[in-house]
Every structure is written in structure tokens, then in C-alpha cells.
C-alpha positions as CSV (number, residue, x, y, z in Angstrom):
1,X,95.6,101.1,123.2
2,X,95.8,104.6,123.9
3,X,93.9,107.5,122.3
4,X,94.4,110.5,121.7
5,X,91.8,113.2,123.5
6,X,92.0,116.4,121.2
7,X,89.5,116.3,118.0
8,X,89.5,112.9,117.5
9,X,86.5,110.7,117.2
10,X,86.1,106.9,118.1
11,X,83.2,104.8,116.9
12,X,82.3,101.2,116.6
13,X,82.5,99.9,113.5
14,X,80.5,97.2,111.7
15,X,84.1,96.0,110.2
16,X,84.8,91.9,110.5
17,X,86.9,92.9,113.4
18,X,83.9,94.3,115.1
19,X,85.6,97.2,117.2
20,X,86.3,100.7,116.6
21,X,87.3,103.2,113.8
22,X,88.2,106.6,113.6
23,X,85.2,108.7,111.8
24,X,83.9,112.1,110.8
25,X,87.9,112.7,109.7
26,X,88.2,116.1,108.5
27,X,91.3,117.8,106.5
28,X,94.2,118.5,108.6
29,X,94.6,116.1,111.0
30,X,96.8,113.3,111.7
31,X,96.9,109.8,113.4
32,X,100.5,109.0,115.1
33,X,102.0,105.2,116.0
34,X,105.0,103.6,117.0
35,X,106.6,100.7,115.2
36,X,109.2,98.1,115.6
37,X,111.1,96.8,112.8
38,X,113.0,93.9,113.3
39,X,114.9,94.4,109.8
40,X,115.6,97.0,107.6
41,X,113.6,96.1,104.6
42,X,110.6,97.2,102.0
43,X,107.3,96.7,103.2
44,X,104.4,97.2,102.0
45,X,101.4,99.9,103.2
46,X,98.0,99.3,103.4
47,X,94.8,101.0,104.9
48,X,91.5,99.8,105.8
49,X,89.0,102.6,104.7
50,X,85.4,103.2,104.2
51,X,83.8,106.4,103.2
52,X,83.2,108.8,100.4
53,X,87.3,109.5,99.4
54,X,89.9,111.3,100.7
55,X,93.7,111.9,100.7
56,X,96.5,110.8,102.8
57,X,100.3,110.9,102.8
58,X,102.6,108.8,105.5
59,X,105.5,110.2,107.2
60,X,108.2,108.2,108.9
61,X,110.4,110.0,111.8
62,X,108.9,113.2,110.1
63,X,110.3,112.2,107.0
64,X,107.6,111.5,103.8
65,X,107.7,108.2,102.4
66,X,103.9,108.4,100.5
67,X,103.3,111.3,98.9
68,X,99.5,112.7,98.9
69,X,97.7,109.6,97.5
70,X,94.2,110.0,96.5
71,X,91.6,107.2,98.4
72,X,88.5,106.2,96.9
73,X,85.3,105.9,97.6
74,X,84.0,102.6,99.0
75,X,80.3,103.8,99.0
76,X,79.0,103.9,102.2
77,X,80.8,105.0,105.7
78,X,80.9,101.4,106.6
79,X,81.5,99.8,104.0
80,X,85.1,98.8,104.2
81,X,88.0,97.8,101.6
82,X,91.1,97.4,101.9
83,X,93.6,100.1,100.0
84,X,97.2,99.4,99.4
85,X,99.2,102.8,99.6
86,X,102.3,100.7,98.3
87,X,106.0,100.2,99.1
88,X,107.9,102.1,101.7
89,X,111.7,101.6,103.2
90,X,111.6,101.1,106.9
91,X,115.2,100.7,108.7
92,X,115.4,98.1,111.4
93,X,114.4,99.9,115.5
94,X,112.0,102.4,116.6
95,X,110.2,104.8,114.7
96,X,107.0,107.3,114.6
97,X,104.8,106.6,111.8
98,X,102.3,109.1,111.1
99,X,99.3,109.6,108.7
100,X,98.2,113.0,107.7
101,X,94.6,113.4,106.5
102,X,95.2,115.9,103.7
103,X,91.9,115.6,102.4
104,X,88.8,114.1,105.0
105,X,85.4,112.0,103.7
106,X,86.4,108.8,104.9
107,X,86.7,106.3,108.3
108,X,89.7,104.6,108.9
109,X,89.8,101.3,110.9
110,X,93.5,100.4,110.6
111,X,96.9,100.6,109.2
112,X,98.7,97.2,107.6
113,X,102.5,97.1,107.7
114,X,103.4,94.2,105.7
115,X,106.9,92.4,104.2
116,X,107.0,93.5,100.8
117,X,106.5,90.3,98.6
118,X,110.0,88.4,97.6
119,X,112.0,88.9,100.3
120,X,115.5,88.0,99.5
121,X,116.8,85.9,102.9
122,X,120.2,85.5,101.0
123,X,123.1,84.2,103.2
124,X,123.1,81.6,106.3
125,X,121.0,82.0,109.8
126,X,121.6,80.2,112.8
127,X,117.7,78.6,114.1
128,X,117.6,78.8,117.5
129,X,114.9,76.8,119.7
130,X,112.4,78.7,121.4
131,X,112.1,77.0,124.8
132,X,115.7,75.4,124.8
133,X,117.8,78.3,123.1
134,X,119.9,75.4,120.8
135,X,121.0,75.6,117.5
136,X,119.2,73.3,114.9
137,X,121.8,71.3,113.7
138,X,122.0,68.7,111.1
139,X,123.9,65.7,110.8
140,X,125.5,64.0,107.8
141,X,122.8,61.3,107.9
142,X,120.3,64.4,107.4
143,X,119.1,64.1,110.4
144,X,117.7,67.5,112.7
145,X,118.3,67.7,116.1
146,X,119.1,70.7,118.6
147,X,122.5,71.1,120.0
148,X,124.8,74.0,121.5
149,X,125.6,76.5,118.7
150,X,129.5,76.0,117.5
151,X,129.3,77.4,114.5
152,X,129.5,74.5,112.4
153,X,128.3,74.1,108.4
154,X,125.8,72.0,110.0
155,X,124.1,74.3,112.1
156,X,123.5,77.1,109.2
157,X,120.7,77.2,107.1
158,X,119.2,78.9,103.8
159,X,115.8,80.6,103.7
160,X,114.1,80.3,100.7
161,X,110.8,81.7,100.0
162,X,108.6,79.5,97.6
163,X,105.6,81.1,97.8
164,X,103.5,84.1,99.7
165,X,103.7,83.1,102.9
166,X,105.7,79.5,102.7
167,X,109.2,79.2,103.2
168,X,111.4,76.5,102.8
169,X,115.0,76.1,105.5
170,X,117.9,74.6,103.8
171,X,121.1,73.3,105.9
172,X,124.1,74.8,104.0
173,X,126.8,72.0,104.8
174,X,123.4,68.9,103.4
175,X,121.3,70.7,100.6
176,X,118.7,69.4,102.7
């Protein structure tokens, strides 16, 4: 990636991941990122944090979406945790997502941008194959095979979430 030059300061960390944080964060500054959203959706905000407490709030397209949130103190400047800042509306495309330090006393190693849990995937979705670009299609005999999309009952599917994580695809014309 790319870093900023002015005030701020890059360390190694002795996180799992085993490369850098930013440290020594004072009050005042800010950490900036770009994001892609495929979807317009909720999802959920987390930081990876280690230190002695703090405060952040999160911005999007200079807009605030977390309002100063209090961070606690994970004991030690490298010992890390995990701290979900909670739910946030992102619209599908581009956008600038920022993190203002409100109140310094902590390290941060990185920012989690997650699907909110229960995603509703309500209506029908053409699958395309990766390499092939076909529709999976299904026949009346419930079988799957790929074929040119036409639009057909048989080449729409459900998505149904079942648990975190796990997903289930139902053909709309079969139930199956």
C-alpha cells in the first residue's frame, strides 16, 4: 500500500498477521481509505486495536456514520483485540472512508468492513460460471448444468442464508 508521509508513524507489530501498525496516535489525526462496495447494504465496522483507550468516529464521503465512540483499553500497546464499532450504511461504488482519532492512547493495525449479519438476498439471481460466462441452469430432472443465459425459470435461483457464513442456492422454476 501506500502511506501517508506527514505525522504518521509505521511500526511492526507483534499482531498474528505479523506486519505493521500505526502507533504513538495522538488526538487529531486521521487515517483515510478507499472502498468498493459491490451493493448497497449494512455492514458492519470493526477495528483491530491495542493500547491504553482512545476515541474514534468514522466518516464516509465526509459524511459521519459513527459518532465519537469510546475504545478501551486492551492493556498493553501490543496486545491486540478486536473492537466492533457497529453497523453503518454503505451505498454500492466508490467512496473515502476516514477515521478520525478524536482521542489518541492506542495502535491500530486495521479496519474490518464486514456484511452485516442476515442479509436478506430476496428475489432471483442469474449464476454465471467464472471461466465459461454460462448461466447455471437446471433441468426438470434436477439436474445442473451450464448453458447460454435465456432467461428461463430454470436458470434463476434463490439465495438463502442458513447460517454465518453458509448459504444455500435454490432454482426458482425446481425448489431444488
Amino acid at each position: 500500500g501506500q502511506y501517508r508521509t506527514e505525522g504518521v508513524d509505521i511500526e511492526t507489530t507483534n499482531d498474528t498477521d505479523g506486519a505493521f501498525d500505526v502507533g504513538y496516535i495522538d488526538d487529531n489525526e486521521w487515517l483515510e481509505y478507499t472502498i468498493n462496495s459491490p451493493i448497497s447494504y449494512q455492514f458492519n465496522i470493526k477495528m483491530r486495536i491495542a493500547g491504553y483507550g482512545g476515541s474514534v468516529s468514522i466518516k464516509i464521503d465526509d459524511a459521519q456514520v459513527i459518532a465519537p465512540t469510546a475504545l478501551p483499553s486492551t492493556g498493553g500497546w501490543q496486545v491486540w483485540q478486536d473492537f466492533d464499532l457497529g453497523n453503518i450504511s454503505i451505498a454500492s461504488g466508490t467512496h473515502t472512508i476516514q477515521i478520525y482519532i478524536n482521542k489518541g492512547g492506542f495502535n491500530f493495525n486495521y479496519l474490518q468492513v464486514n456484511y452485516a449479519k442476515g442479509i436478506d438476498f430476496t428475489g432471483d439471481y442469474k449464476i454465471l460460471v467464472k471461466h465459461s460466462g454460462m448461466a447455471m441452469t437446471a433441468d426438470p430432472n434436477a439436474n445442473v448444468y451450464q448453458q447460454s443465459f435465456n432467461g428461463s425459470n430454470y436458470q434463476k435461483w434463490n439465495i438463502k442464508q442458513i447460517s454465518d457464513g453458509v448459504y444455500t442456492l435454490i432454482n426458482s422454476n425446481q425448489g431444488l
